[in-house]
N, C-alpha and C positions, 0 to 999 in steps of 0.2 A: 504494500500500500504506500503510496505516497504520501511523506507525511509537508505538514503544513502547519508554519508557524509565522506568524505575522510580530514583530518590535515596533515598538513607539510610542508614545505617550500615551495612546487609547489600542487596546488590548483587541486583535479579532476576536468575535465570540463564541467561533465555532470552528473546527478541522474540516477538510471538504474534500469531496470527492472531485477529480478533474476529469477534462476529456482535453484529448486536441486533434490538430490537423496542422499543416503548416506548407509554404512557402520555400522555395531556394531559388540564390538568384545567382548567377557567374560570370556572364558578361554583363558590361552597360554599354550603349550608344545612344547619342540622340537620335532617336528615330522612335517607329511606334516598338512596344514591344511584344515580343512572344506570350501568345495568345494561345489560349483551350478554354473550351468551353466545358461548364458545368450547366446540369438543370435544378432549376427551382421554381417548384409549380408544374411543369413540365414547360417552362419556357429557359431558353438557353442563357448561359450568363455568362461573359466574359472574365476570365480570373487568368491570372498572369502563371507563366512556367519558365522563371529562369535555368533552373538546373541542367547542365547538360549529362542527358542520360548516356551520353555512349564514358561518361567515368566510370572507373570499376575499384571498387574500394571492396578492402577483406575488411568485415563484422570483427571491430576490434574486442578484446578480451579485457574488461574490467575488473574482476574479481578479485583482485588482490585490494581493491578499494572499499575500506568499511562504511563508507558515506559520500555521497555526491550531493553537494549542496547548490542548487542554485539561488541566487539573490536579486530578486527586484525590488519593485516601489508602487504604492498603490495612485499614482496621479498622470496614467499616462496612459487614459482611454484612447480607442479601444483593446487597446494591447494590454494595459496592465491594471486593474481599477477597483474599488471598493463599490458594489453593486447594492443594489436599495435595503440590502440585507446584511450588508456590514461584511461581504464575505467576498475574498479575495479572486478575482475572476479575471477572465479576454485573452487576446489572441496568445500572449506571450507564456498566459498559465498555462493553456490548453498544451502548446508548443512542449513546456517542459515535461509533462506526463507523456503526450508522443512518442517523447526523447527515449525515456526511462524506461516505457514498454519496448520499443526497438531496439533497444539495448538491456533488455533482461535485468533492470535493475532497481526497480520501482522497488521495492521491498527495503533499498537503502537512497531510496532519492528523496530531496525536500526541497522546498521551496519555505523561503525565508523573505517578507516584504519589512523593509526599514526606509527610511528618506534616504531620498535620492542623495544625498549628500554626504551618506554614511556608509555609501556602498563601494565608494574607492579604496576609503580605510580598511573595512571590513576583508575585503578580496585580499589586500596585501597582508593583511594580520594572519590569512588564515579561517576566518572565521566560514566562509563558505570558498565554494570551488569555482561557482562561475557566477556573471553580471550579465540577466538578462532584463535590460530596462532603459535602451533607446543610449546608452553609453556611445557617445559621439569615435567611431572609429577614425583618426587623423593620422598623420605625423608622428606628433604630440604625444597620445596617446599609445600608441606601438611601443615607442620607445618604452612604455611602463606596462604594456598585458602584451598578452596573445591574444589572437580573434579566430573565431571561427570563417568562416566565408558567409559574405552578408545572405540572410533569410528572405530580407525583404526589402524593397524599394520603392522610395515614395513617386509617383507620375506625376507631370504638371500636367494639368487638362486644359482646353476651352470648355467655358458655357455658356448655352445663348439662349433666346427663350423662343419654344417649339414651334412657334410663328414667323419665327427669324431667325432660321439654323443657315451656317455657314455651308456649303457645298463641300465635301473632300475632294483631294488632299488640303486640309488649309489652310497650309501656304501659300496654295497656286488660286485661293480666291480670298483672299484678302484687301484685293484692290476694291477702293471706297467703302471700307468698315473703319470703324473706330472699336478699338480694344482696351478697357480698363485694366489697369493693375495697382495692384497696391505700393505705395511710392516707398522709397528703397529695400525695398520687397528681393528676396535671391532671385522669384519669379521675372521681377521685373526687367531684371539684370538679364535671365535668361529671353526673355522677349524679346529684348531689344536685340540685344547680337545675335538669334538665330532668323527674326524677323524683323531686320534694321530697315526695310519700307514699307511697314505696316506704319498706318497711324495710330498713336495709344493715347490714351487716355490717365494722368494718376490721378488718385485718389490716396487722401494719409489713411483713410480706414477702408479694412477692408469689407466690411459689410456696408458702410458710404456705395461701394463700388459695384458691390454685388446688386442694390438697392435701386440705381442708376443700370443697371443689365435690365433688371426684370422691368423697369419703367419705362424702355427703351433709349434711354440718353444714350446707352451705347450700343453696339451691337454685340460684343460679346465680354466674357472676363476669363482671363487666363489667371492660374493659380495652382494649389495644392491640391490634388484630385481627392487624398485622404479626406480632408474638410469639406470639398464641395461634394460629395457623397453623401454627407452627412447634412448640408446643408444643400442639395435638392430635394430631400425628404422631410424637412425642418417645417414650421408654422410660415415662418417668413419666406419661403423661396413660393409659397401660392400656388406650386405644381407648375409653376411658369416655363420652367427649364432643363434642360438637357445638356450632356456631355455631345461635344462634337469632337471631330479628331481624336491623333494620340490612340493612346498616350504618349508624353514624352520623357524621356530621362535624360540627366545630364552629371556624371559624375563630378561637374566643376561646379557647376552651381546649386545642386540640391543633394551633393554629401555621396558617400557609399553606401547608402543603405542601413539597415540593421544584421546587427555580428551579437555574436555570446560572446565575452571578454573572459579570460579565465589568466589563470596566475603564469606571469611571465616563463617560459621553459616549459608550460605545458602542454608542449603540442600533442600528447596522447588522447587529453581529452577532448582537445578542439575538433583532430582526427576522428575520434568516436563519435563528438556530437554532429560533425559534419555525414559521418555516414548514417550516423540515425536520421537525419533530416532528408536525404538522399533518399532514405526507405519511404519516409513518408508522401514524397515528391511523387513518386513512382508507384504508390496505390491511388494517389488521387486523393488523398486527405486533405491538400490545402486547399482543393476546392472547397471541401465540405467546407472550413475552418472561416472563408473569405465571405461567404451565405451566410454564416451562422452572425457573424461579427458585422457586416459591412452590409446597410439596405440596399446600395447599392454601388456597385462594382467600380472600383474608383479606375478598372483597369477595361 
């Protein structure tokens, strides 16, 4: 059984039972990305497949470990978050039981939730074995852990409202639209240099902009496909709008993705966690995991 312990000023109330599915991703480019579809309802849904299945990785052997700890944080929906019932839940829980089953070790795996600020300490102390909680893979960073190979990656999207969709590919029709973004936005950055004759629109907030989509001042808003998932299913978006294009990624301006950070020299486990997540890529579980988490498919 997977056990589950929650640190911090207010006590979780209760141990829980997980489930997961998960993601892997290995290359980036800007361009749209690798696409499979899942059904939900019986109607298909696009969900992202970075992993390249022609790797071939030996099911590494753990047993000499009497505990595998991983460590997150409860403030970093959908991935990581305290649910209406105080109990630790989303994509990154789900992910570590995955893990644990794929690798025959649930019986000594945990998961441990503390502030995110206590989780750099903690890894190097010792106290748990890996950092699965949005930990910025860099430079920087490297130099102090090992990483897994990123799980997931975030897409910038257009959106525009379903009366006023852009034609694909929407580059090649951009001519006389106006595109909002949020002003010094990484998005914004990426707009500009990948579509330096498009005309854009800033806005300092990014719901200003979104606000300004749906009311027509603009024709569309490019952004974080994560959030606007979430925010074409919201109160305020009115059912107005749609993903167009894309997705797009850019390792320069919207990061590597999300990695399991584990204690610097340990690449045995990075290797293990990467081949568990390879197993799960390869039944189709991150499908299920991106439907369960995400109303709608940011990919």
């Amino acid at each position: 059984m997977l056990g589950l312990r929650f640190s911090g000023k207010k006590p979780l109330r209760e141990y829980l039972s997980l489930k997961l599915i998960l993601s892997f991703s290995l290359t980036l480019l800007f361009a749209d990305a690798p696409i499979r579809a899942a059904e939900k309802d019986g109607v298909a849904v696009p969900t992202p497949n970075f992993f390249d299945q022609r790797q071939r990785m030996a099911k590494p052997d753990l047993s000499d470990r009497p505990r595998i700890r991983f460590l997150t944080s409860t403030d970093y929906p959908p991935f990581n978050f305290l649910d209406s019932r105080g109990r630790l839940t989303g994509f990154n829980v789900d992910l570590v039981r995955g893990i644990c089953e794929e690798l025959d070790i649930l019986s000594r795996c945990q998961i441990e939730a503390l502030p995110f600020k206590d989780l750099v300490p903690a890894l190097k102390n010792g106290d748990g074995e890996a950092v699965i909680a949005g930990l910025a893979m860099n430079a920087a960073t490297r130099q102090e852990f090992g990483f897994t190979q990123p799980y997931f990656r975030y897409p910038a999207r257009f959106v525009a409202r379903k009366d006023r969709k852009i034609a694909t590919p929407v580059a090649d029709n951009l001519a006389g639209k106006v595109v909002g973004v949020t002003e010094g936005s990484a998005h914004a950055a990426m707009f500009s240099a990948f579509f330096p004759d498009a005309k854009v629109q800033t806005y300092s907030d990014r719901l200003e902009a979104l606000a300004a989509m749906r009311q027509g001042k603009v024709d569309a808003y490019f952004g974080d496909g994560v959030s606007l998932s979430f925010w074409l299913e919201s109160d305020a978006a009115e059912r107005c709008c749609t993903f167009v294009g894309g997705p797009f990624l850019s390792d320069r301006f919207l990061g590597e993705g999300l990695s399991i950070a584990v204690a610097p020299g340990d690449g045995e486990l990075a290797r293990a966690i990467d081949y568990a997540i390879a197993q799960l890529v390869s039944k189709g579980r991150m499908s299920e995991m991106m439907l369960r988490y995400f109303p709608i498919s940011a990919f």
